[in-house]
One Martini backbone bead per residue (centre of mass of N, CA, C, O) as a GRO file, in nm:
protein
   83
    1UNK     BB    1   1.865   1.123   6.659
    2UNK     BB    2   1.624   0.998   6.403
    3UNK     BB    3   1.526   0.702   6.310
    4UNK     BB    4   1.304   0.594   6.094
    5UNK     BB    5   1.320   0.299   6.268
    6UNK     BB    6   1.274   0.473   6.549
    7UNK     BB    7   1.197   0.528   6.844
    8UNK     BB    8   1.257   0.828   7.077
    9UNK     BB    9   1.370   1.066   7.330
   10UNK     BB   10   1.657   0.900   7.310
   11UNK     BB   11   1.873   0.667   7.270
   12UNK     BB   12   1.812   0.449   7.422
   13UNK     BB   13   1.507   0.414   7.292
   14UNK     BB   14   1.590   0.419   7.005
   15UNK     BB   15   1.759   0.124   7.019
   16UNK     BB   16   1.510  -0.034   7.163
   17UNK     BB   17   1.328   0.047   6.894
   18UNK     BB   18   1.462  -0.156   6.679
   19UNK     BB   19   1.461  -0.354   6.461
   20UNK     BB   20   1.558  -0.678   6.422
   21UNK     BB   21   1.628  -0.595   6.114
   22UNK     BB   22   1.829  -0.363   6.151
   23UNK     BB   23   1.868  -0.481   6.404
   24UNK     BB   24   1.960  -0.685   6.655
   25UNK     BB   25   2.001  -0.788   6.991
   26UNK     BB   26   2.315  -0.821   6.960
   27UNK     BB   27   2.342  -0.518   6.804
   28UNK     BB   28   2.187  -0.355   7.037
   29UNK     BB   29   2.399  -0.407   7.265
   30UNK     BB   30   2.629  -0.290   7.126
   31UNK     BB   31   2.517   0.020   7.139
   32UNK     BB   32   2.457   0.052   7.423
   33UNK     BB   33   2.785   0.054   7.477
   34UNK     BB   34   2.897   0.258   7.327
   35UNK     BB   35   2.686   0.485   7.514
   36UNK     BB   36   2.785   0.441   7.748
   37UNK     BB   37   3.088   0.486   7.704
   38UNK     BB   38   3.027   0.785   7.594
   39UNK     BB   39   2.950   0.871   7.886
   40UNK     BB   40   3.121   0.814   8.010
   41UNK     BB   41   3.317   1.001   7.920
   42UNK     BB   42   3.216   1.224   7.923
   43UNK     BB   43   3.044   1.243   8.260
   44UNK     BB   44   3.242   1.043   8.492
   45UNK     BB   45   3.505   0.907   8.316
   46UNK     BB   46   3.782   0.711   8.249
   47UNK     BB   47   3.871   0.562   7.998
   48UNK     BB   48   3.997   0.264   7.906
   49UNK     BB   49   4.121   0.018   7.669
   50UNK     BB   50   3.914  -0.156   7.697
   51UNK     BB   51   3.693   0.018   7.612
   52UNK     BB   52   3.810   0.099   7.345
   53UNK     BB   53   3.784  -0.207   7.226
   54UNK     BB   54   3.552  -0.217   7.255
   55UNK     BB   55   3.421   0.089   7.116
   56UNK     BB   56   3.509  -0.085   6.831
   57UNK     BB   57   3.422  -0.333   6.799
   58UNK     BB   58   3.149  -0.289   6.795
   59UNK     BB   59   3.125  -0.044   6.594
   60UNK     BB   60   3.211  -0.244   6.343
   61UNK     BB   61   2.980  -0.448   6.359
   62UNK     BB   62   2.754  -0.230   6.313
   63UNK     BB   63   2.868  -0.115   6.028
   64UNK     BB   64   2.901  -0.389   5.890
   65UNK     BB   65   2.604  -0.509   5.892
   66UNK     BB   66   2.485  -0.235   5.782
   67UNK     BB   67   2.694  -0.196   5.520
   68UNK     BB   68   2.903  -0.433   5.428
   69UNK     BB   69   2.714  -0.693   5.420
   70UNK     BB   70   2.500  -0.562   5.168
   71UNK     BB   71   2.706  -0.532   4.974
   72UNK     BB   72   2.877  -0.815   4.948
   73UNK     BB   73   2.588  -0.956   4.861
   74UNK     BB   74   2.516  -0.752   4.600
   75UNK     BB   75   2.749  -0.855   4.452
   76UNK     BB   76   2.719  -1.121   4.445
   77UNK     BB   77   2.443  -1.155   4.313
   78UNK     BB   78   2.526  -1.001   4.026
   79UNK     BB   79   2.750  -1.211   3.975
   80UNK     BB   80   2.527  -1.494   3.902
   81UNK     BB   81   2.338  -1.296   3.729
   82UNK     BB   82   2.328  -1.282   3.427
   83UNK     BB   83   2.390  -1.097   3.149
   0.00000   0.00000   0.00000
């Protein structure tokens, strides 16, 4: 699944394709681990509490990033400017 943002064959390759605007390099490397730990569950081996803790937090951060800190930051400057 390609994003505008992103070049590859791959998940992998979409994930280090994309631009530092839409992802920074440490919510890149977290979006990377989410990658891995769900191949890890598909087709390798039985994921742990600690690997599920990961890949929600990981998770988390990239969604609040993406989605609701643009909407939080969109709200307070609404808030200030006149009406």
């Amino acid at each position: 699944m390609a994003s505008a943002n992103s070049k590859g064959d791959d998940l992998k390759a979409e994930i280090a394709s994309l631009p530092v605007e839409t992802l920074s390099a440490a919510l890149r490397d977290a979006a990377a681990q989410v990658r891995l730990i769900g191949n890890d569950a598909a087709h390798v081996r039985e994921i742990t509490d600690k690997d599920l803790n990961h890949l929600l937090l990981f998770t988390e951060e990239i969604l609040h990033h993406l989605f609701v800190l643009p909407h939080r930051l969109e709200e307070a400057e609404k808030k200030r400017k006149p009406t």
